[in-house]
N, C-alpha and C positions, 0 to 999 in steps of 0.2 A: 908178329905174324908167325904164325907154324908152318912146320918146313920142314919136307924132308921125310923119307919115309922110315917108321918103326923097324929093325933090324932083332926087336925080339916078340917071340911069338908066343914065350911063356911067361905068364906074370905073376905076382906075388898070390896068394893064397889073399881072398877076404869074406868080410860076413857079409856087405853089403850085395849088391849085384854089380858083375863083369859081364859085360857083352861084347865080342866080336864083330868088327864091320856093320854098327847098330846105324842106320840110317839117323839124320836126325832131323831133316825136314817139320817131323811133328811136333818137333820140341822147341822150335819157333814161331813164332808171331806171324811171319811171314809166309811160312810152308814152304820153304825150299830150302834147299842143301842136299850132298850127298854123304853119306856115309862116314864115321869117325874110324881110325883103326880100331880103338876099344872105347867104350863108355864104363865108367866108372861113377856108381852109385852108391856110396861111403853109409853105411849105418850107423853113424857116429865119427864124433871126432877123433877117437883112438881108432877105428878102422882106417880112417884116414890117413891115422901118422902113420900107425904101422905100413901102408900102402907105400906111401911116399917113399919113406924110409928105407923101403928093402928093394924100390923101382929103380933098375940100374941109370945112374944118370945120363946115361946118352938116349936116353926114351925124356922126349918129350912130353908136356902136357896142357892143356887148357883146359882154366875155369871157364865153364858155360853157367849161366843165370837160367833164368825162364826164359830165356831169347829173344826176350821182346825190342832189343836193338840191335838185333844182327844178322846178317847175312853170313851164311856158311853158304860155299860156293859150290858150283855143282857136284866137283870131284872131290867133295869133303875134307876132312882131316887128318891128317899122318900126325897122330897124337894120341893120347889115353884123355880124352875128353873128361873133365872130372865134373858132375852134375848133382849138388847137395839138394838133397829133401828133407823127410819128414823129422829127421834126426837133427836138423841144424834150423827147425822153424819157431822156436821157444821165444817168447817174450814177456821180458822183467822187468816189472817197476817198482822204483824205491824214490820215495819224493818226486824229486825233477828231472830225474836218471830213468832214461830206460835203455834198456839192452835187449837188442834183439836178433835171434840168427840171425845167417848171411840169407837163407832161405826163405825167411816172415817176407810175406809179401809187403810192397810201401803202403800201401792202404790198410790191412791189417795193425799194421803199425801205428800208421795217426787214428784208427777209430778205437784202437785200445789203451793209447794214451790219452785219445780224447777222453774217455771213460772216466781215469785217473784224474782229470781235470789239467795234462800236461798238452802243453800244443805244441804237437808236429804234424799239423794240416796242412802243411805245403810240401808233405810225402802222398795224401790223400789222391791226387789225380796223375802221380807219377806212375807210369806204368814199371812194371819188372819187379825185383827182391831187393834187398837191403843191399848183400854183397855188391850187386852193379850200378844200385844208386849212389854205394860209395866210390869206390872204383872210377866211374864217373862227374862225382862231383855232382849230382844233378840235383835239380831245383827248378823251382816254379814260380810264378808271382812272388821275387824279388828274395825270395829267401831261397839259401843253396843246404846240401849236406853240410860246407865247411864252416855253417853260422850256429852248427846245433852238436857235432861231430866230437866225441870227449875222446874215445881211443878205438881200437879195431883188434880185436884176434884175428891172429892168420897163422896159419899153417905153410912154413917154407918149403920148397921143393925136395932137402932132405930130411923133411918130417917133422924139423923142430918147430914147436910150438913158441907164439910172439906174442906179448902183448903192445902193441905201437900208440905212443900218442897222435892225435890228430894232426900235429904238426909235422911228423916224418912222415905223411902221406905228400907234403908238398901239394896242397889242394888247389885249385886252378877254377878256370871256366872250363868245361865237361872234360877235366884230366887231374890225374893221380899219379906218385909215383909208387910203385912197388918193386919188392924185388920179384924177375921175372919166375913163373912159375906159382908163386905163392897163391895161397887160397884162405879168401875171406872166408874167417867161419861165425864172428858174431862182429857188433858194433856196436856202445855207447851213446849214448844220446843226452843233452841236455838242453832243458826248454822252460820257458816260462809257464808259469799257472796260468788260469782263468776256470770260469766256470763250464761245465761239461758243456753245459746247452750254450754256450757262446760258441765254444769251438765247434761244434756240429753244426750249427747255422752257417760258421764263417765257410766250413767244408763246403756245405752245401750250395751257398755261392759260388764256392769255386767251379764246383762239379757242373752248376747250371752255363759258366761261363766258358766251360771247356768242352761241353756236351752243345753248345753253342756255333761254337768256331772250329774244332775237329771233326773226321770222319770215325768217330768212335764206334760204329758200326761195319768199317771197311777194315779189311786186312791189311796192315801198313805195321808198320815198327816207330811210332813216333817221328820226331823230329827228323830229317834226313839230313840236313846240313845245320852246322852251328849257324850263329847268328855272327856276322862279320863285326871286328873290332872295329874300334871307331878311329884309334889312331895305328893301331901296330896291330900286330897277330904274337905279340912276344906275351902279352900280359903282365907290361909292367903297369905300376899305377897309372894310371890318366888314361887307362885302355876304358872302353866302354862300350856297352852292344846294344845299343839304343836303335840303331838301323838291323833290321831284321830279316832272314832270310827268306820269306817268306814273300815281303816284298819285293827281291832286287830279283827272284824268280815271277814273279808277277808282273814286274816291269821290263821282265823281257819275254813277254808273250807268254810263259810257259805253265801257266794253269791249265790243267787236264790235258798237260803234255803225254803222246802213249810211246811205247814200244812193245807191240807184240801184248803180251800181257800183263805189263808193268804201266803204271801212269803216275804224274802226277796230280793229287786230288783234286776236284774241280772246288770241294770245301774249301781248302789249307794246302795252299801250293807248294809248301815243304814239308808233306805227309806226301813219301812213297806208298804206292800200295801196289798189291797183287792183284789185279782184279780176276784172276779166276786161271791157273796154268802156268803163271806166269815160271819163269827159272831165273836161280841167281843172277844170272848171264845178263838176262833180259835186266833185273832188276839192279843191277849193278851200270852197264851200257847206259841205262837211262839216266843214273845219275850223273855220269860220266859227263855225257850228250847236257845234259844241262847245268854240270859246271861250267863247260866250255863256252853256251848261249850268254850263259852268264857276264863273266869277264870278257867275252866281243862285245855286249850290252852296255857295261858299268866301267868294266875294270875291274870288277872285284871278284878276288877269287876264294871259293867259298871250299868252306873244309868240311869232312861229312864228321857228321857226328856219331850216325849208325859204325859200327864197330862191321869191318867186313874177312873173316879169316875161311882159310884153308886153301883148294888146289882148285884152278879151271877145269873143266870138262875136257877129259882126252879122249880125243877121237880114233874110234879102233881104226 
């Protein structure tokens, strides 16, 4: 969580772009949030280090992705929000290996190894970039990052540059560890063969089954809550997420649950959306509001899996 407000006002010299109290609403999924202290736009991974490296360390900062799993809160971020583009979207394939910025989006990703004749089709209907499909751990139809995952570049909070194997990320169900501050800037991959046109069909299935059961046309950030473990919430082996959160909000009434401008989907009852106005506030309450129905319902208490940072709305 960030916290706390910025104490300097001048920052390092870069090539990329600096912005000032840059709203960031539109650089989410969801359209809401308020304002970062600075956005940080790196034109490369050496604008980056150099950034880091001369940022005095009591300024905070957060990697932001595409945003497509987050709620930034009305009253924004007291942080140098750092936001990798066209400089960190590069992707390389050698054999069974691909490497791709933290920036290549996940679909980019599986339809240009599908090309290769490598499958990583189970990045194909994940929303967001690389960086936070790693970060998160995330996966779909039974396959995760941590089954394909060779190593990760990252950039540490004083600049220095890391190559980490898959295994120091400590890869989980939608959790990672890193050291805080650090920024993904590429990732490894490693996948079985087949032929291109097998894996584009098998995509293609996918897309029909997801374009099926989500509100792929509504404003929402994916998943809203994880899917509840089956024995523990620790993730030790024998955990398993076979009961889905999708139904223990469904069986407690709360499909096309609203608040104000926030609901949950009448689709996929654990797809938040905005239907149109909505504010963090609203959209954050609602999920609140329906953990709570939740656990009176079942007993089970359900964890979000949208990532939610920055400050509540202060009222003058």
């Amino acid at each position: 969580m960030v916290a706390g407000p910025s104490p300097v006002t001048v920052l390092p010299k870069v090539r990329g772009a600096l912005t000032q109290g840059r709203p960031l609403a539109d650089l989410t999924w969801l359209r809401v949030g308020g304002p970062a202290d600075w956005l940080f736009q790196p034109a490369d991974e050496a604008d980056l280090v150099d950034f880091l490296r001369e940022l005095p360390t009591d300024v905070p900062v957060f990697p932001m992705g595409v945003g497509s799993n987050l709620i930034v809160r009305d009253g924004g971020i007291r942080a140098v929000v750092i936001r990798l583009g066209r400089g960190f979207n590069s992707i390389e394939i050698s054999g069974t290996r691909v490497t791709a910025g933290a920036a290549a989006l996940d679909a980019h990703v599986a339809r240009r190894a599908a090309e290769a004749g490598v499958d990583l089709s189970f990045l194909r209907t994940i929303p967001g970039s690389i960086g936070g499909a790693v970060r998160m751990n995330a996966g779909c139809y039974g396959s995760y990052v941590a089954d394909r995952l060779v190593s990760v570049r990252v950039v540490l909070r004083d600049g220095v540059v890391q190559d980490l194997p898959a295994e120091a990320l400590n890869l989980r169900y939608r959790q990672s560890d890193l050291p805080e501050g650090a920024v993904i800037v590429a990732a490894t991959f490693e996948a079985p063969t087949d032929a291109p046109d097998v894996i584009e069909r098998k995509m293609a299935d996918q897309i029909a089954r997801r374009d099926a059961s989500q509100p792929v046309k509504d404003r929402s950030a994916g998943s809203t809550f994880r899917n509840p473990a089956g024995y523990s919430s620790t993730g030790e082996a024998g955990d398993t997420h076979e009961l889905k959160a999708w139904r223990v909000i469904d069986d407690a009434g709360l499909r096309g649950f609203r608040l104000g401008g926030a609901q949950m989907s009448e689709k996929h009852p654990n797809f938040l959306v905005n239907t149109g106005g909505a504010t963090a506030a609203e959209l954050e309450s609602l999920g609140e509001e329906v953990r709570k129905r939740v656990f009176q319902n079942s007993g089970i208490s359900l964890d979000w899996e949208i990532m939610r940072v920055g400050q509540p709305h202060v009222k003058d």
